[in-house]
N, C-alpha and C positions, 0 to 999 in steps of 0.2 A: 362778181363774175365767178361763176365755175369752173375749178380746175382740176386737173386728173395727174396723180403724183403716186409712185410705187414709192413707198417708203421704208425700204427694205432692199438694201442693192451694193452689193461689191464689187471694187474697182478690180485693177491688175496690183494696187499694191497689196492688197490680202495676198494669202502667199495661198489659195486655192481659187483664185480667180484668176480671170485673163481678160475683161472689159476695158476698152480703152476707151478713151475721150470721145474719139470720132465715130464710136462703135453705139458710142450710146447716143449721140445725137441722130442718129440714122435710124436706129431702132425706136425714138421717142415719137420724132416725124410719120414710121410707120404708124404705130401705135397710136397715138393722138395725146400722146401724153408730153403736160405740161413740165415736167420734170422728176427726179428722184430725191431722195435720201440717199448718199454713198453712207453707207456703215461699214467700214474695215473691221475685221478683226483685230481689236486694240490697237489701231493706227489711225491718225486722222490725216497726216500729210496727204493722201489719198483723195479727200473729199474734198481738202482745200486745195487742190490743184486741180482738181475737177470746177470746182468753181470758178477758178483764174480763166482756165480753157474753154468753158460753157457760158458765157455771161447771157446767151440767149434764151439758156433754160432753168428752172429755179433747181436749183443745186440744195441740198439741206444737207450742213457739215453734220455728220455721227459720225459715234463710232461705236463697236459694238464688243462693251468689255467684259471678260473672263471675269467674273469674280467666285469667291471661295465659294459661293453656293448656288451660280449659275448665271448667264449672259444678262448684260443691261444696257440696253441702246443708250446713249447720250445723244439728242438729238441737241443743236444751236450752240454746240461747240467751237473751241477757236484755242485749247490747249489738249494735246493729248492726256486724257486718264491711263493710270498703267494696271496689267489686269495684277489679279492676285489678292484685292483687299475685299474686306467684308461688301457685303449690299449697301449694309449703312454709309461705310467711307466712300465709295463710286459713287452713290448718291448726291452726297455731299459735296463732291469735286463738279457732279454736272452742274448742283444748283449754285454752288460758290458761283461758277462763270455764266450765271444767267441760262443754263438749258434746262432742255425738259427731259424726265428720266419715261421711257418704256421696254415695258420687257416682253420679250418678243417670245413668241410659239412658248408661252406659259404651262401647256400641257400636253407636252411631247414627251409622255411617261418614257419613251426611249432613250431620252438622255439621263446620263448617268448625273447630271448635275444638272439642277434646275430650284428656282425658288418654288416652293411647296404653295398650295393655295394658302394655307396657314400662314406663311410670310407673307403672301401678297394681298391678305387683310391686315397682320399688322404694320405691312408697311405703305396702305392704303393711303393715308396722309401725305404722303412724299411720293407717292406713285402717280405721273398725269397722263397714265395711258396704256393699255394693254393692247398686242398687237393679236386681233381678234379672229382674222384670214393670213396666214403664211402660206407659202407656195408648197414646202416642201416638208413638213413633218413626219417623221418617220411614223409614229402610232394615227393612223388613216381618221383617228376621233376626236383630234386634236384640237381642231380648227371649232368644230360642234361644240366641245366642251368650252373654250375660250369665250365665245359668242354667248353662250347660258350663262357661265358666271359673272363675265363681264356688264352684260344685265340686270345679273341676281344683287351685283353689289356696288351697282352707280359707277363703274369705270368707264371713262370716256373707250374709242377703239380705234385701233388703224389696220391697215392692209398693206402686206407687200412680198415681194415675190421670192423674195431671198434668195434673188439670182447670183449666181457666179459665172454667168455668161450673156452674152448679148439675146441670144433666142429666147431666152425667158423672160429678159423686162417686160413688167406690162403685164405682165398675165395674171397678174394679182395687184389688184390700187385702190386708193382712195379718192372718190369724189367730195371736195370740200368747196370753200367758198375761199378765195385769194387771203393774202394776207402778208402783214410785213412785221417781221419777229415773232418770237417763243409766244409772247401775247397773246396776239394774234390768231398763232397758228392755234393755240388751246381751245380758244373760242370757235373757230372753224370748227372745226372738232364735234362741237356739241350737234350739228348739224351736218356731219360727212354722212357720207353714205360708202359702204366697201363692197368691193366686189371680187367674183376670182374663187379658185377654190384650187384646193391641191391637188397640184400635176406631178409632181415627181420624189417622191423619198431622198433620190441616191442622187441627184441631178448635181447637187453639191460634189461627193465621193467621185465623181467620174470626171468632174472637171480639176478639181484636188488630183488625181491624176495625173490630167495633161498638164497641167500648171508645171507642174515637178519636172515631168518629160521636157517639156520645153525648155525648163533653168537649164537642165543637168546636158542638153545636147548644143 
């Protein structure tokens, strides 16, 4: 069976999000989507309480870690990674606990940190997935470039919206075939299909905002 999963998605415990449980089950129903990927910002309690609260939609624990030379999804997590170590160490802590490593909007020359293509052929071997459509890249050619080299150099791909609010879920996903674990989900993979394109650069930056607003009143 085919199913339709944004894998790419912040809760309310990222500290520039505001999605709650019930926010996302509403907007899934809208959308026709089978479920998310929560990836916090180096936090996973987030995704694993999102999973306690959603047992009707497939939930995938990430988390989405800082490292010294730029972000690395930990997808099939079940211990928090902490940010700040090389690629190699974050790597090594997703596959220690059985997940799979993706690095997400690979070529959003706008961020000040990111793995270089040159890292991400040598570290192709331990890499199971570049995330190929993101919602919101700041450099508008980001998405195009990801797609060509993802191609050029045998990486599997995913899609997701990297929302930090409810109106965006969905607007970038992958269509895959079901599946039960890291396994699993790699071999779907060979055969997903993504869709979506970017909708918004700052969409993040203005919900980072009201996040704030909302702590601080």
């Amino acid at each position: 069976m085919r199913i339709k999963l944004d894998l790419h998605v912040h809760s309310c415990y990222s500290f520039d999000s505001s999605l709650e449980p019930e926010e996302l089950r509403e907007v899934c129903a809208q959308r026709d989507l089978d479920g998310v990927a929560i990836t916090d910002h180096d936090r996973l309690e987030g995704a694993l309480e999102f999973q306690r609260k959603l047992p009707d939609l497939i939930i995938v624990a990430g988390e989405e870690i800082r490292t010294r030379e730029g972000e690395i999804i930990g997808f099939f997590l079940h211990e928090e990674i902490p940010p700040g170590l090389s690629a190699e160490e974050t790597i090594g802590l997703i596959k220690n606990q059985g997940g799979l490593v993706c690095v997400p909007h690979p070529f959003d020359y706008i961020k000040l940190k990111r793995l270089t293509a040159s890292r991400l052929v040598e570290l192709g071997g331990v890499i199971d997935c570049l995330e190929a459509i993101n919602g919101k890249p700041r450099y508008w050619g980001a998405n195009r470039k990801a797609m060509e080299f993802s191609r050029t150099k045998g990486f599997l791909v995913t899609a997701g919206s990297d929302a930090h609010r409810k109106e965006d879920v969905g607007k970038v996903y992958t269509e895959m075939e079901n599946f039960r674990g890291p396994e699993e989900f790699l071999k779907s993979l060979e055969d997903a299909r993504v869709y979506g394109e970017r909708y918004g650069a700052w969409a993040s930056q203005l919900e980072r905002w009201r996040a704030r607003s909302r702590r601080y009143h």
